[in-house]
VOTIFI-575612 format. One record per atom (N, C-alpha, C, O): z, x, y. Coordinates in steps of 0.05 Angstrom, whole numbers, padded with zeros to 5 digits, always signed. Layout:
N
ZXY;...
END
This chain:
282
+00217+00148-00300;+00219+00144-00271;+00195+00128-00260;+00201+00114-00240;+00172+00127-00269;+00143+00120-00263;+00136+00085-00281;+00121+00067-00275;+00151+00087-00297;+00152+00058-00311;+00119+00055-00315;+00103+00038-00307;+00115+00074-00327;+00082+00075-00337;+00073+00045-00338;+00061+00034-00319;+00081+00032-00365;+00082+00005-00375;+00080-00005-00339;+00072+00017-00333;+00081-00012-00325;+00077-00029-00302;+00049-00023-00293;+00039-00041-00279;+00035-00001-00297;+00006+00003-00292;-00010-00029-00301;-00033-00036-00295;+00009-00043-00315;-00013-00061-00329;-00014-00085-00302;-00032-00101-00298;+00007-00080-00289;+00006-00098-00257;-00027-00095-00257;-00043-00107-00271;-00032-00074-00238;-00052-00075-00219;-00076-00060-00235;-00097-00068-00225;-00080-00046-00252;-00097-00039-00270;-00123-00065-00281;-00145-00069-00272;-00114-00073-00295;-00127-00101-00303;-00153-00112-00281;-00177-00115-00279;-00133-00113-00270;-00149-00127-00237;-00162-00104-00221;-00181-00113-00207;-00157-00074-00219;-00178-00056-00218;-00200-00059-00241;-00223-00063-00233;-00197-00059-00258;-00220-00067-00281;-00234-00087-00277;-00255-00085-00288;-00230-00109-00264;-00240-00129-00266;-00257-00122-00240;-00281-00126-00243;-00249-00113-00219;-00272-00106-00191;-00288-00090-00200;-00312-00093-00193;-00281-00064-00221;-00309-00051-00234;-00328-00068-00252;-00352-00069-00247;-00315-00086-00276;-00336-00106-00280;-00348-00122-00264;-00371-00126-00273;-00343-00137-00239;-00365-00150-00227;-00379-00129-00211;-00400-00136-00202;-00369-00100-00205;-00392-00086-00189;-00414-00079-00209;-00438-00073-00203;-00404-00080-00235;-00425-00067-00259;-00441-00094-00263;-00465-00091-00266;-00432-00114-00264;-00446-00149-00265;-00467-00149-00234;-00481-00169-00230;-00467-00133-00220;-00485-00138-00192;-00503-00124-00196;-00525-00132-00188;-00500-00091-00213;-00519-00076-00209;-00532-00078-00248;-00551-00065-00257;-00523-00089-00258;-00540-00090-00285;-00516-00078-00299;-00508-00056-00293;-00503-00094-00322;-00484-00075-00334;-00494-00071-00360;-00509-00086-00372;-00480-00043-00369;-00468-00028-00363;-00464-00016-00338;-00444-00016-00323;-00492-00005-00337;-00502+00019-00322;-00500+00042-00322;-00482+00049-00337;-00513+00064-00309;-00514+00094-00322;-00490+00096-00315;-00479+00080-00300;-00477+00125-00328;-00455+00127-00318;-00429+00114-00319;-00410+00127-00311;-00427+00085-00331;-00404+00075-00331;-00376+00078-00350;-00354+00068-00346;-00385+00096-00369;-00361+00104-00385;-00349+00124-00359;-00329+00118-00346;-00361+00145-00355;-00348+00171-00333;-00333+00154-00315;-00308+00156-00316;-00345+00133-00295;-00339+00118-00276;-00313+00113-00286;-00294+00127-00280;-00311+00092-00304;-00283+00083-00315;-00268+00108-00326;-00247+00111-00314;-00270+00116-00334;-00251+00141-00337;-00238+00148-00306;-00215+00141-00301;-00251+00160-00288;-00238+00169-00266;-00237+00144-00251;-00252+00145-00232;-00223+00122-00252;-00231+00093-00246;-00187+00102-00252;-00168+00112-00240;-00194+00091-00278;-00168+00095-00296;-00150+00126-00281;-00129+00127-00267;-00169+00152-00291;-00147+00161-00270;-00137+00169-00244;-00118+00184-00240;-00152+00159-00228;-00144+00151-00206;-00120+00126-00191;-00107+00123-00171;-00126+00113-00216;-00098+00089-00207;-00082+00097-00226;-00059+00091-00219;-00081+00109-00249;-00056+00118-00251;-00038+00142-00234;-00014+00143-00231;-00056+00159-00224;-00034+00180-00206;-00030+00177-00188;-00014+00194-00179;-00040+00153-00165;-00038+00140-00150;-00019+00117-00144;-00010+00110-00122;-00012+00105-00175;+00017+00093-00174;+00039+00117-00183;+00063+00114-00178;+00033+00137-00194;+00062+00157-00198;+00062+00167-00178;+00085+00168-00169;+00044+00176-00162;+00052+00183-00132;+00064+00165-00126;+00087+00169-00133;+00063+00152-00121;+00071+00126-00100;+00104+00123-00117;+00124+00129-00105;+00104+00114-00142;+00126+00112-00152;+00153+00135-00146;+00176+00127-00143;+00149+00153-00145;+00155+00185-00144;+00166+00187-00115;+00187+00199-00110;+00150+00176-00096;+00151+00174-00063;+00178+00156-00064;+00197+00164-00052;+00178+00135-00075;+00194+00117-00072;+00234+00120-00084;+00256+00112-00076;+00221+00135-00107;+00239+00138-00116;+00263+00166-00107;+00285+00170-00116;+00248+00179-00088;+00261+00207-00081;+00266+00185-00046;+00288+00184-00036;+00249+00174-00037;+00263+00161-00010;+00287+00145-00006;+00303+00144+00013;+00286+00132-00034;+00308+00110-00037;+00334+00124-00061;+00343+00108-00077;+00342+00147-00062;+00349+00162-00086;+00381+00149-00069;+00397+00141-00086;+00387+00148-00053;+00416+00150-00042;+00412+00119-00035;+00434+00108-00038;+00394+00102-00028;+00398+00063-00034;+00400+00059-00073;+00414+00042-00084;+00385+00075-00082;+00391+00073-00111;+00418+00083-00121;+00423+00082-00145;+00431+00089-00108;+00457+00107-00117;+00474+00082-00114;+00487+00069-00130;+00470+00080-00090;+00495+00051-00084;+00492+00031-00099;+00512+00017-00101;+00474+00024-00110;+00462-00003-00114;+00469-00007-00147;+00455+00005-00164;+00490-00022-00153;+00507-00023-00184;+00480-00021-00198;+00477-00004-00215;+00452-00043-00191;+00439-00048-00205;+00418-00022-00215;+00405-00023-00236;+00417-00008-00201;+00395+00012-00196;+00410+00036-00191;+00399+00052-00175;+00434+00044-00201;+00449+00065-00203;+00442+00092-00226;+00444+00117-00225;+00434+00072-00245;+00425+00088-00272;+00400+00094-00265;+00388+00097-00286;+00384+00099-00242;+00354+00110-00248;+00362+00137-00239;+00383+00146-00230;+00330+00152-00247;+00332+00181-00251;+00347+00199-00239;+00364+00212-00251;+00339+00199-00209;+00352+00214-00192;+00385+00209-00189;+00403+00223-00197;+00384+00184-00177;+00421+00181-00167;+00437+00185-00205;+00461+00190-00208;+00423+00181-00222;+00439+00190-00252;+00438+00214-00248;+00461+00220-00253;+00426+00236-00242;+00417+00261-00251;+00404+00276-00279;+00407+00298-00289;+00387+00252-00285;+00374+00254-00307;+00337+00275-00291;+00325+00291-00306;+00331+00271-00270;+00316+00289-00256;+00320+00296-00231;+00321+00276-00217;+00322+00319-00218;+00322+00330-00197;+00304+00323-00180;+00283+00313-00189;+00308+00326-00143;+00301+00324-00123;+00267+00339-00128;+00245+00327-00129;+00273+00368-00130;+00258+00382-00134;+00235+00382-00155;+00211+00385-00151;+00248+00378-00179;+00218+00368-00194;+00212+00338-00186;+00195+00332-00203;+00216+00318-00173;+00206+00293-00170;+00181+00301-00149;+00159+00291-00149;+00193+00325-00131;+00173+00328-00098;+00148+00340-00119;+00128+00325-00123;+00148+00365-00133;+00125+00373-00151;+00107+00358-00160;+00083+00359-00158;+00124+00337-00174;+00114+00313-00192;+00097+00297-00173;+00075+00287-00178;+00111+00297-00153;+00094+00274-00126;+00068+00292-00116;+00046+00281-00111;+00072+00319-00114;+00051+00326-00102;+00024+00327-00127;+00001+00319-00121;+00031+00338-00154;+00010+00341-00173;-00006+00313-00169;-00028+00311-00158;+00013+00285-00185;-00006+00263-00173;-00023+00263-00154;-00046+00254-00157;-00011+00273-00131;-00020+00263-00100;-00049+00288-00101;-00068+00288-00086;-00044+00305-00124;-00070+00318-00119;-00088+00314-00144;-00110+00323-00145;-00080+00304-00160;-00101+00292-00196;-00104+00264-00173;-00124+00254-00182;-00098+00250-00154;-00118+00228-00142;-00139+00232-00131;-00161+00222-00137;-00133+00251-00113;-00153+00255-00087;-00173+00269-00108;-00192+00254-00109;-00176+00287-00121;-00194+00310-00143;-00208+00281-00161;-00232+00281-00167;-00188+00255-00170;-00208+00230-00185;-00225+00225-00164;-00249+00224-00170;-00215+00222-00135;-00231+00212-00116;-00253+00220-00115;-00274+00207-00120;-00251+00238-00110;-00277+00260-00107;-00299+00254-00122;-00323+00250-00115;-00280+00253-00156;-00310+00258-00173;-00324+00226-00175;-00345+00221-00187;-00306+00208-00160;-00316+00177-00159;-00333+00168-00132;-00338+00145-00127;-00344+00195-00115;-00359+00185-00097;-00346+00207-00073;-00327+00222-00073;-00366+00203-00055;-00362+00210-00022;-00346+00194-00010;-00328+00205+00004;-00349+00158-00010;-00332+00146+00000;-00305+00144-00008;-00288+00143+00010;-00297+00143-00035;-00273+00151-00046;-00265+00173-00036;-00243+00173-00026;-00273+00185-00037;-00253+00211-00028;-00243+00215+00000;-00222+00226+00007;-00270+00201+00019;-00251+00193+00041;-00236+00177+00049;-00224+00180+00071;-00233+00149+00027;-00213+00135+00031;-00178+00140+00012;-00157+00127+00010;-00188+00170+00000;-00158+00166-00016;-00130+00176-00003;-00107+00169-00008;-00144+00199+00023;-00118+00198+00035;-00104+00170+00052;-00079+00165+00051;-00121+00155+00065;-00108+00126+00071;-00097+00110+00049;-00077+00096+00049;-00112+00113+00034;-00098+00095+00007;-00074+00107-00002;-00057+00091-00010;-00068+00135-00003;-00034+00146-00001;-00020+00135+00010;+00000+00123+00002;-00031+00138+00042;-00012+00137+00062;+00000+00103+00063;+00023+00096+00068;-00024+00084+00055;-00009+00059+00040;+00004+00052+00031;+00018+00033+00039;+00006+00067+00005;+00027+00061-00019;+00048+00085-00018;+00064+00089-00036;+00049+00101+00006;+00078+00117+00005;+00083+00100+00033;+00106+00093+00027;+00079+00088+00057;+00078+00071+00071;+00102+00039+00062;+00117+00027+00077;+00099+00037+00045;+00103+00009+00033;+00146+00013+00023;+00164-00004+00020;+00145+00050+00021;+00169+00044+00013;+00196+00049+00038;+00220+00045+00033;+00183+00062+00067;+00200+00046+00086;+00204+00016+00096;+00221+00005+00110;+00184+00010+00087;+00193-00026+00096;+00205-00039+00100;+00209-00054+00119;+00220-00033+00072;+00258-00055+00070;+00264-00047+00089;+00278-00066+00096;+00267-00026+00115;+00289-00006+00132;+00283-00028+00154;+00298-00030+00173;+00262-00044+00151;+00255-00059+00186;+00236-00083+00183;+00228-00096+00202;+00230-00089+00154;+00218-00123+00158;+00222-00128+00141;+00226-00111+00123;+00224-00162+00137;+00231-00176+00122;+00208-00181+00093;+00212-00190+00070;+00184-00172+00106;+00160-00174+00093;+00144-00151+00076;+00119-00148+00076;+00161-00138+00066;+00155-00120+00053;+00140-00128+00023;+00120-00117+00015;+00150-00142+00014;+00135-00154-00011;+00103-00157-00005;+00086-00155-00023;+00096-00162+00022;+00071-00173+00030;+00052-00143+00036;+00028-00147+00040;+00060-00117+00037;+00055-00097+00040;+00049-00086+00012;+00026-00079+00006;+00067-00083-00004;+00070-00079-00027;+00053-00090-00047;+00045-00073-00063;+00044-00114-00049;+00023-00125-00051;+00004-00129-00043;-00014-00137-00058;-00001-00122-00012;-00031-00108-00004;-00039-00074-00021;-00062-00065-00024;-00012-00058-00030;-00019-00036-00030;-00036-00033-00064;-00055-00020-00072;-00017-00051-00076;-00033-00065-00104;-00064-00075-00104;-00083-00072-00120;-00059-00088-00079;-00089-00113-00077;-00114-00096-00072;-00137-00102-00080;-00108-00073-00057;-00132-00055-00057;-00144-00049-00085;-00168-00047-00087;-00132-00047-00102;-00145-00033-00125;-00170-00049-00140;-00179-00035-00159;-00180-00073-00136;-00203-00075-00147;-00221-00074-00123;-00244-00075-00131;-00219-00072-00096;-00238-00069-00080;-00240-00040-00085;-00262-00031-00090;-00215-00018-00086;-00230+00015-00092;-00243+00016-00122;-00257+00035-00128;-00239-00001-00135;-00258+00003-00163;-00285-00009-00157;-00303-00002-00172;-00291-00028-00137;-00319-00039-00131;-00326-00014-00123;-00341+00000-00137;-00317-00006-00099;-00332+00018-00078;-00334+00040-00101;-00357+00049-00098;-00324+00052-00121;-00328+00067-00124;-00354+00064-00158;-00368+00079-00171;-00349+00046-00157;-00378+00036-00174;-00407+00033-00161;-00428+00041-00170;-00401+00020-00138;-00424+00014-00112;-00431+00036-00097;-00453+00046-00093;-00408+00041-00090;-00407+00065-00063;-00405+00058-00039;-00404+00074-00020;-00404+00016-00034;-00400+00002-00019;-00373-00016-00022;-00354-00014-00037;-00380-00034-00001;-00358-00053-00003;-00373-00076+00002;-00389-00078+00021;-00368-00101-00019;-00380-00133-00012;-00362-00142-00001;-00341-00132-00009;-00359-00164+00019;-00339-00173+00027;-00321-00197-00003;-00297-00203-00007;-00336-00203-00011;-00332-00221-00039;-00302-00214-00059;-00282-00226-00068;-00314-00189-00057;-00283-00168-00072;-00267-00183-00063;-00256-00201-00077;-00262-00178-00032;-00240-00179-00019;-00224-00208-00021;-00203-00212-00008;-00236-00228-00038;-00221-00248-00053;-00205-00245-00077;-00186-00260-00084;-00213-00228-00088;-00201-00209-00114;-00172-00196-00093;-00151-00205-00100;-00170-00178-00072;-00152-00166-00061;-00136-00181-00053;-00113-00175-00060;-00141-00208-00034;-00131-00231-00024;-00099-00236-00048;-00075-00233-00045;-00123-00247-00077;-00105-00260-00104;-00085-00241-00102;-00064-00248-00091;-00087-00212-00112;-00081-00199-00124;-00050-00182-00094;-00028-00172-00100;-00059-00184-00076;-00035-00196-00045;-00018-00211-00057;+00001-00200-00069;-00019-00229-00058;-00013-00251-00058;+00009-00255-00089;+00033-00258-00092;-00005-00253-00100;+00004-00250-00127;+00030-00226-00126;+00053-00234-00122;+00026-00200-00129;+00038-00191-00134;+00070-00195-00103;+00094-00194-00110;+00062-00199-00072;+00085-00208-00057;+00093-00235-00080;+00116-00242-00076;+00083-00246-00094;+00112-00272-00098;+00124-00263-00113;+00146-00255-00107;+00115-00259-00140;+00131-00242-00162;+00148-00219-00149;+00168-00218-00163;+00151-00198-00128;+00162-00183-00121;+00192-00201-00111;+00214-00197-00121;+00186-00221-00091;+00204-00247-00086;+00223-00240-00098;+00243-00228-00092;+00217-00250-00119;+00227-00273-00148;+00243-00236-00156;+00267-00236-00162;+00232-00218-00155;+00259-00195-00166;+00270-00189-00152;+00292-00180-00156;+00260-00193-00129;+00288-00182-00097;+00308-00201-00096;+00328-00193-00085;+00309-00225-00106;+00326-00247-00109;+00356-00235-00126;+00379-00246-00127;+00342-00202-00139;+00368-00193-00157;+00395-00184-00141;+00418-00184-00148;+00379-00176-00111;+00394-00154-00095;+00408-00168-00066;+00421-00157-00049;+00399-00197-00068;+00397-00201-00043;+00441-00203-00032;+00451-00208-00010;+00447-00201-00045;+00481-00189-00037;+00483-00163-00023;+00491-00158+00000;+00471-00147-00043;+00458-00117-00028;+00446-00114-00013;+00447-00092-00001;+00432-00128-00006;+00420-00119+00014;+00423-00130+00037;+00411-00121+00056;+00437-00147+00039;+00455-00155+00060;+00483-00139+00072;+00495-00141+00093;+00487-00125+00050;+00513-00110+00058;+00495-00081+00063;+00503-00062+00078;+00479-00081+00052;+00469-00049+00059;+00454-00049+00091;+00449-00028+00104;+00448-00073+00099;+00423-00073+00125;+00398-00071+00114;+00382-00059+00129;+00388-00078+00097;+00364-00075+00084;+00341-00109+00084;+00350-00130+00075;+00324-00106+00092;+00309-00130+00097;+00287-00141+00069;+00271-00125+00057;+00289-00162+00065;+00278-00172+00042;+00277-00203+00051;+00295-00213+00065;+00255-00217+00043;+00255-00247+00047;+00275-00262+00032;+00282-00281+00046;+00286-00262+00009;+00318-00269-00007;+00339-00265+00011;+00359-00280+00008;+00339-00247+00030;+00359-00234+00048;+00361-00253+00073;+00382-00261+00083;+00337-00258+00080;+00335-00276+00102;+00338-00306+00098;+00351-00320+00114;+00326-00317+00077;+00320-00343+00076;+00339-00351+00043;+00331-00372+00033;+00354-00340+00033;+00367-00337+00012;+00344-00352-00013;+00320-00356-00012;+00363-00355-00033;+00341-00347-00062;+00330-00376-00065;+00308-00382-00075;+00348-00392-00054;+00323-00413-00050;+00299-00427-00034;+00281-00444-00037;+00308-00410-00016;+00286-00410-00001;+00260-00391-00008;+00238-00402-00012;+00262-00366-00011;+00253-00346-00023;+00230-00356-00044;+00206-00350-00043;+00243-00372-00064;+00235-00373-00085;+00213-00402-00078;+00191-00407-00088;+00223-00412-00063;+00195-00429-00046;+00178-00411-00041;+00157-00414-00054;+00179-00386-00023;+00163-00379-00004;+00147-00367-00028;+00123-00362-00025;+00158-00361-00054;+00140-00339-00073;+00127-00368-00085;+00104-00366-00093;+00137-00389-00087;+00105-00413-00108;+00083-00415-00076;+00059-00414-00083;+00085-00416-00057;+00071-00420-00043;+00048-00391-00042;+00024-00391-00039;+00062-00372-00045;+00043-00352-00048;+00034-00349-00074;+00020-00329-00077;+00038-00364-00096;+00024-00357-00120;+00003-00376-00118;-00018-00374-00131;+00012-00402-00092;-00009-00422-00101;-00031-00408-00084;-00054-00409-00093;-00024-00398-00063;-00048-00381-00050;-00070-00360-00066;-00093-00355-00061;-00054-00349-00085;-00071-00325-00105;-00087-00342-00116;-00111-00336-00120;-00076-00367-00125;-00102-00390-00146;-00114-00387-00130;-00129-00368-00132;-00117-00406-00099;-00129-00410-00087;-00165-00385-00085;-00189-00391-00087;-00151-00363-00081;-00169-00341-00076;-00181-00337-00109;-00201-00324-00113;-00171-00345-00123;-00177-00336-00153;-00203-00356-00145;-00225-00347-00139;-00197-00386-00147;-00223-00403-00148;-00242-00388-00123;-00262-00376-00131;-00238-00389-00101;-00256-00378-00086;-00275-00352-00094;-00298-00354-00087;-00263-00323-00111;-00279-00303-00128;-00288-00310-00141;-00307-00296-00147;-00285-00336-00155;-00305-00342-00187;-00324-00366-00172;-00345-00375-00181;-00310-00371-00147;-00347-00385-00135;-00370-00367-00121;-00393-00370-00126;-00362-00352-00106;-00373-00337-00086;-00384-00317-00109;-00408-00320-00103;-00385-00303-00126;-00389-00301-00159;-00410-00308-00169;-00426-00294-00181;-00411-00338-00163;-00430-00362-00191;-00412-00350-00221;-00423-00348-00243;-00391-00344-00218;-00377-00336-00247;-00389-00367-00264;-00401-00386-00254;-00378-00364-00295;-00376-00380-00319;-00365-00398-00322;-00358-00410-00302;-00357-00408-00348;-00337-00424-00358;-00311-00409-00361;-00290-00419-00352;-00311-00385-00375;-00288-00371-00388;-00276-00354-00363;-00257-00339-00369;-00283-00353-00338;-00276-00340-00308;-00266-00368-00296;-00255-00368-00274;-00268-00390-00309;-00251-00416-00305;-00233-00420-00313;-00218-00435-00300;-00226-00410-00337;-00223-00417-00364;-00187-00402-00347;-00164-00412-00344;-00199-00375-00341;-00172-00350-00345;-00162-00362-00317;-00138-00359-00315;-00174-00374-00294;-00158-00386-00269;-00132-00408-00279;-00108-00408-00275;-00147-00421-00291;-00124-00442-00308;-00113-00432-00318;-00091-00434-00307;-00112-00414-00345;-00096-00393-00356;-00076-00376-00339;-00054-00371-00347;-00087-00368-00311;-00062-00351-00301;-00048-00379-00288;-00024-00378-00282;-00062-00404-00284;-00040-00420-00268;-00013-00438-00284;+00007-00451-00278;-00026-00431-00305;-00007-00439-00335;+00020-00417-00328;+00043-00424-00332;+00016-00396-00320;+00030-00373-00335;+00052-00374-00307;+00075-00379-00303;+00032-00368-00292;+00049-00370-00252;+00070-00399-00261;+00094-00394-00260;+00065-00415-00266;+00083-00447-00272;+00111-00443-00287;+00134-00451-00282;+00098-00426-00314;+00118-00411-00330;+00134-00402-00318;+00154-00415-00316;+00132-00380-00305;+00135-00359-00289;+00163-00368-00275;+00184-00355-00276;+00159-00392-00263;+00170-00408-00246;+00190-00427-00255;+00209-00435-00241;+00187-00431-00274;+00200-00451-00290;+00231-00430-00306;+00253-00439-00311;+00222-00405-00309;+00251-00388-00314;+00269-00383-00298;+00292-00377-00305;+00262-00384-00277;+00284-00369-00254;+00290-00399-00230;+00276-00412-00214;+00318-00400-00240;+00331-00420-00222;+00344-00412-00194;+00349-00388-00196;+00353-00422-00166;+00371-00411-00149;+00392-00405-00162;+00397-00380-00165;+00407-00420-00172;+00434-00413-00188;+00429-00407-00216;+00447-00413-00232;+00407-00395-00226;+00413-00375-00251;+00385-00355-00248;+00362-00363-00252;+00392-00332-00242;+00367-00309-00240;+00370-00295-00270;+00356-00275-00274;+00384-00303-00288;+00386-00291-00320;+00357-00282-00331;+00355-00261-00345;+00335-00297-00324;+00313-00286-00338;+00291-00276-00315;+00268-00284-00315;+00303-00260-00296;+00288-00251-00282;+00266-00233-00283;+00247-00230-00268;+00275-00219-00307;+00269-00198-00321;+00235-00206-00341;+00214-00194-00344;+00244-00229-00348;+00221-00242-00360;+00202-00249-00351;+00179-00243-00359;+00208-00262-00332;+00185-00266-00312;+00166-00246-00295;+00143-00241-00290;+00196-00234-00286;+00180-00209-00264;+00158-00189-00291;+00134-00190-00286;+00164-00174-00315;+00153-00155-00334;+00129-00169-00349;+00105-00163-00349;+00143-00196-00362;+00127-00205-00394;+00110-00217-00388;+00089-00214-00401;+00108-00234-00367;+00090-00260-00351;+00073-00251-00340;+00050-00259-00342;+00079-00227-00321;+00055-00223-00304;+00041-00206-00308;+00020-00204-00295;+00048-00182-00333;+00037-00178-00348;+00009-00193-00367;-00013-00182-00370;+00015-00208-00373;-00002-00230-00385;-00023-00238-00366;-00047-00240-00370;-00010-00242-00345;-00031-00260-00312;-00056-00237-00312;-00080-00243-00315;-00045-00206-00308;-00066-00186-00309;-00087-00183-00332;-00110-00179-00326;-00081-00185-00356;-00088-00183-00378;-00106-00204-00382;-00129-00201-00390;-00100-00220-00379;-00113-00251-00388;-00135-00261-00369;-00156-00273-00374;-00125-00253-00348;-00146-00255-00318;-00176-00231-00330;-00199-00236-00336;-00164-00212-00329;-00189-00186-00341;-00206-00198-00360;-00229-00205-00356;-00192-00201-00383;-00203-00208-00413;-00219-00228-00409;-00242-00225-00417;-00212-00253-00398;-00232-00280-00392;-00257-00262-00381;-00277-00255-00393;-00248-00255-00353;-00268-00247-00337;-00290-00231-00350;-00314-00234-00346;-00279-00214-00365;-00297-00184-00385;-00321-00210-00393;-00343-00216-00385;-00303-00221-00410;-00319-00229-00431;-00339-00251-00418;-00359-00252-00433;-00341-00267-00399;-00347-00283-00392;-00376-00263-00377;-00399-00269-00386;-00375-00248-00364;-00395-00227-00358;-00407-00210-00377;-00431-00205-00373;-00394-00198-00398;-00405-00192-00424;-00424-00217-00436;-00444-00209-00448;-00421-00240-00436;-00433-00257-00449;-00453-00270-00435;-00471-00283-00446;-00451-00267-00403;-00475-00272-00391;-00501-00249-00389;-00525-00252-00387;-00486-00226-00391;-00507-00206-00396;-00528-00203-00421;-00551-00195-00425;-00506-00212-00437;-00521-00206-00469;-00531-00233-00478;-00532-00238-00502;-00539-00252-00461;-00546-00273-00474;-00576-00277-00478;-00585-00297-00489;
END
C-alpha cells in the first residue's frame, strides 16, 4: 500500500540537506550517525502516513478508476480499519522522530502532516495539485538541514525550490495516465485541463526550472566539480525522462515516472556526498 521503494523519491534529497548542514558545521560532527538515523525515520513514517491518508481518502476514486482498481483497499486485500491504525502509528513514530531530532522539529512536525495529508484533497478543486505535492516532497531537505542545525539557511531553500519542481513535472507526466478519468470523474489535474500535450510542456518547463535551482544550490554553496558533475547528470536523465513518453504513446510511463527519477535522486546525493566527502578529507 506504502510503495516503500518510492522513499527513494524524496529520501536522497533529504540526505543531501543533512550533508550540506554537516559540510557548514564541520562534518561529520558529534552526533551524526543518531541524527541520520532519526533523519531516516522520520521521512519514512511521514511518507506512510501520508501514503495511508491518501489511500483511505481516495479508496472509492480508486475503486472506479480501471487503473487503480487493484490497490489495497477498493481490492479488499486491507481494510478501512487497519489502514486508520496504520495511519495513526506512523503519524505517531513521526512526531516521537521529531522530538528526538530537536525542539524545532517537533514543532514543525504537526504542520508538516497537515501538508502531506493536505496534498491529497487537491484533485477535488485545483488543477495544481502536482505543485503541492511536490512542495510536500520539497520540504524534506530543508527539515533535514533544521534538524541538523536547529535552524533554517535560506540557501536550502534552493534544494526545496529543485526538489518542487522536480517532483510537480514527473507527477505531470503520470497524471497523463488518467486524464479520461478524470475528466469523467470531476477531478482536476493539469493533463485534464490543458490535455497531454500540453501537460507534458508544462512538466519540461518545470524540470527546466529544478536545473535551474540545482545550479543556483551548488553556487550559493561554492559546491565542486562532482556537485557539477551530478547537475548535468540529472539533466541527462530529466532529457531521458522526456524522450520516453510521447502525446500519442504514454506506453513507458511507468519507466520514466519509477526507473529515471529514481536515478535523478540517487545520482544527485552520491555526486553531492562525495564531492563534500572529498572536500573535507582533502
Amino acid at each position: 500500500m506504502i510503495k516503500f521503494e518510492h522513499s527513494v523519491f524524496a529520501l536522497p534529497f533529504a540526505l543531501t540537506g543533512a550533508m550540506l548542514a554537516w559540510r557548514m558545521q564541520g562534518f561529520p560532527g558529534e552526533g551524526a550517525a543518531e541524527k541520520l538515523l532519526w533523519i531516516v525515520v522520520a521521512m519514512v513514517t511521514a511518507r506512510s502516513a501520508a501514503m495511508a491518508f491518501n489511500r483511505l481518502l481516495d479508496a472509492e476514486i480508486d475503486g472506479a478508476n480501471p487503473r487503480t482498481r487493484g490497490r489495497e483497499i477498493p481490492a479488499g486485500k486491507l481494510s478501512k480499519r487497519f489502514t486508520w491504525g496504520f495511519l495513526f502509528a506512523m503519524s505517531f513514530a513521526f512526531v516521537f522522530a521529531s522530538a528526538a531530532l530537536g525542539r524545532l522539529c517537533f514543532y514543525l512536525a504537526l504542520p508538516a502532516l497537515m501538508i502531506l495529508f493536505f496534498y491529497s484533497f487537491t484533485k477535488r478543486f485545483t488543477h495544481y495539485s502536482h505543485l503541492v505535492l511536490g512542495f510536500a516532497l520539497g520540504v524534506a531537505p530543508a527539515a533535514a538541514w533544521i534538524a541538523v542545525t536547529g535552524s533554517l539557511d535560506p540557501r536550502i531553500l534552493w534544494l526545496t525550490a529543485a526538489v518542487t519542481f522536480w517532483t510537480a513535472g514527473f507527477d505531470i507526466i503520470y497524471a497523463c495516465q488518467d486524464v479520461d478519468f478524470d475528466r469523467s470523474a470531476g477531478l482536476y489535474s493539469l493533463p485534464e485541463r490543458f490535455g497531454v500535450f500540453g501537460a507534458l510542456m508544462i512538466s519540461r518547463g518545470l524540470h527546466g526550472l529544478m536545473l535551474s535551482c540545482l545550479v543556483l544550490l551548488v553556487m550559493s554553496f561554492g559546491l565542486g566539480g562532482l556537485s557539477w558533475a551530478a547537475v548535468v547528470g540529472v539533466a541527462a536523465l530529466l532529457l531521458y525522462e522526456h524522450s520516453l513518453v510521447k502525446p500519442h504513446d504514454l506506453s513507458r510511463v511507468n519507466a520514466a515516472f519509477f526507473t529515471v527519477n529514481g536515478y535523478v535522486s540517487v545520482l544527485f546525493f552520491a555526486f553531492l556526498a562525495a564531492d563534500v566527502w572529498w572536500n573535507v578529507n582533502l
